[in-house]
C-alpha positions, 0 to 999 in steps of 0.5 A: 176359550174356557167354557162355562155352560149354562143349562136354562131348563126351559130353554131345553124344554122349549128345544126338547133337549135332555140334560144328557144331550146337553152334557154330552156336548159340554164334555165334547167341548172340554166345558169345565163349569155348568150352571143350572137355571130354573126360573120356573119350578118348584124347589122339589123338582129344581132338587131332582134336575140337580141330582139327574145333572150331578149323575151326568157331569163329575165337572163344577156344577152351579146352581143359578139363585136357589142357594138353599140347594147348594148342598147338591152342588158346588156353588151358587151364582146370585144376580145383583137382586138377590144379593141385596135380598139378602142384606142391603150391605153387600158384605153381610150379604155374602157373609149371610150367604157363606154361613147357609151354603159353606165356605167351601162353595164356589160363589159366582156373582153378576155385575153389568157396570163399573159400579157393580164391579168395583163393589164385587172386587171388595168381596170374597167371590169366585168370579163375576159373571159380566154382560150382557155381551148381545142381547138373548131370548132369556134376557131380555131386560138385560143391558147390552155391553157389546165390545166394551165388555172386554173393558169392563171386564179388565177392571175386575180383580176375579175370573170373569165370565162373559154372559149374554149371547156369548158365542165359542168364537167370541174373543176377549183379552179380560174375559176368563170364561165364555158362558154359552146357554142351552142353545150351544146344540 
């Protein structure tokens, strides 16, 4: 299992959890990837939660939606909606992205079916994110693939990370990164 953790700020506030207790463990398990999500503040303090993590973790660090902050990480993952936020075409979409955050940043995209996947293979990602696996806390509106994920997830030309209740000892063939959320402590 690789692991990709994601650090949901109000998850870890809820849990009264700091961000060095949450990286403390990320390093315990030999994470290679943290996505920070914020869905609730400010882009000034989003801004200062990404510099206190980058003084904390020297691994890959995502920034969840916000890609105008991408210069205090190394890449940006997008859901489905903001993608086409962006453009309705999903390629000048990506080209768009690429021209605001660089073309030496990771860029990490969720898909939840086949539809969605074969688009992304047609793009120039770094990996999807695929699920979600089990239903979570934080997503409740997200579709449950359960098992076929694995399938879903063969489809796919780039590294797939499992998203959605994802456990460390979940086993996939297709799957390249587990994403464990803010409650792995």
């Amino acid at each position: 299992m690789r692991l990709y953790a994601l650090c949901d700020r109000d998850v870890l506030r809820a849990r009264d959890v700091s961000f060095a207790q949450l990286i403390d463990k990320v390093k315990s398990l030999n994470g290679e990837i943290v996505q920070y999500r914020n869905k609730n503040d400010d882009i000034a303090t989003i801004k200062n939660d990404l510099i206190e993590l980058r003084q904390l973790w020297d691994g890959f660090l995502i920034i969840n939606d916000h890609y105008e902050l991408a210069a205090y990480c190394d890449g940006v993952h997008i859901g489905q909606d903001d993608l086409y936020a962006i453009d309705t075409d999903p390629s000048r979409a990506l080209s768009i992205l690429k021209l605001a955050i660089g073309n030496d940043k990771i860029i990490g995209l969720s898909t939840h079916n086949s539809e969605e996947i074969a688009i992304a293979n047609t793009l120039e990602l770094n990996y999807i994110g695929l699920g979600a696996y089990r239903s979570t806390a934080t997503k409740k509106e997200a579709g449950v693939l359960g098992d076929s994920l694995d399938q879903f997830a063969k489809e796919s030309i780039h590294p797939v990370a499992a998203i959605g209740g994802v456990k460390s000892d979940d086993i996939f063939e297709f799957v390249t990164y587990h994403v464990i959320g803010s409650g792995l402590l």
